[in-house]
C-alpha positions in Angstrom: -36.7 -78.1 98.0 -36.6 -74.7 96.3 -38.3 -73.9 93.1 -36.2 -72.4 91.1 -35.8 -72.8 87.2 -32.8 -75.3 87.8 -35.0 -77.7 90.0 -37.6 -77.4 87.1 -35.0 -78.4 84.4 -33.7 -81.4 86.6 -37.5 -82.7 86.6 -38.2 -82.1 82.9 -35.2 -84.3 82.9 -36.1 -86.7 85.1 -39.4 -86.8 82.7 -37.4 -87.4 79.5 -35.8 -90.2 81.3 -39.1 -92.4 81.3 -39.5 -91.2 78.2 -42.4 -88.9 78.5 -42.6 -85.7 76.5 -44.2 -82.1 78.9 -45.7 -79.7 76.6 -46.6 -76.3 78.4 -50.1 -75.2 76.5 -53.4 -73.6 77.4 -56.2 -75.2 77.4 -59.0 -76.0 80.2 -57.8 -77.9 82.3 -59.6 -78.5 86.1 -56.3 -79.9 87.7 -53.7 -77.8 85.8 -52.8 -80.6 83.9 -53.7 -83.5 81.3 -51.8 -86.4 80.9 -52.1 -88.4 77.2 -50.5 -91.8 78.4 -50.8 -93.7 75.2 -48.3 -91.0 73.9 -46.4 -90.3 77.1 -47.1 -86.5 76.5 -47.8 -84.8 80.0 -49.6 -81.0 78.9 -49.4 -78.7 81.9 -51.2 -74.7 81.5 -48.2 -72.6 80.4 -49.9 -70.0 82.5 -48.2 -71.6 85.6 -44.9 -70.0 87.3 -42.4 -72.3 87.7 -43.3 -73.2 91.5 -47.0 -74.0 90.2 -45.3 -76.2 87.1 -43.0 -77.9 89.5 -46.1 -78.6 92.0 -47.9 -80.1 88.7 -45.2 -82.3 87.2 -44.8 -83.6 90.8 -48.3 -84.7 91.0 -48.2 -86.2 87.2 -44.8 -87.8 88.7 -46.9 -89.5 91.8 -49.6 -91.4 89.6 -47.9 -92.8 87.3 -46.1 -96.2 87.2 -42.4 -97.0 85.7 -40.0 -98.9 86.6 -37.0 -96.9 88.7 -34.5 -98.6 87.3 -35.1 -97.2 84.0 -33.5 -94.4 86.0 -30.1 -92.8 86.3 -28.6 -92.6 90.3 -28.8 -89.7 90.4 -32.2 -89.0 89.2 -33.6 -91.7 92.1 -31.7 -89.9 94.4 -33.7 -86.6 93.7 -36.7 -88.3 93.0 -36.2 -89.6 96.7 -35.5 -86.1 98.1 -38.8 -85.0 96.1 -41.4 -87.4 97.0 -39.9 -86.7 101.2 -40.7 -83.1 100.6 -43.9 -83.3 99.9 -44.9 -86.1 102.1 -43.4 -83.5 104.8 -45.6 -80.9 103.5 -49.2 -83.1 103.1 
């Protein structure tokens, strides 16, 4: 997988689709991130670069639970592609 602005947009997309909301904002944060699950907001430190944001929303991406069939073919199939390149990488 590359990390590139486009693969960043397709997984803010793949966000909106389970219907949670990523706000880039600073803050103190120990992991990079803060996830408010009661409001489906996912915060991520706007200081990142987009290879860092894509690392983070992967990691929000890997905790939390949904349904996948509240999700579009397409988005499964990179969801698929994601989760085997970083099990590849661990």
């Amino acid at each position: 997988m590359r990390y590139t602005q486009t693969s960043l947009k397709k997984l803010e997309d793949l966000f909106a689709e389970l219907d949670y909301a990523i706000r880039y904002e600073k803050g103190n944060f120990q992991s990079g991130y803060c996830i408010v699950e009661h409001r489906k907001i996912a915060v991520v430190s706007k200081f990142f670069d987009t290879e860092a944001r894509i690392n983070c929303l992967l990691d929000i991406l890997s905790n939390l639970s949904f349904d996948s069939e509240m999700l579009s073919d397409k988005s499964k199939e990179l969801l698929g592609k994601w989760q085997q390149t970083r099990q590849e990488t661990e």
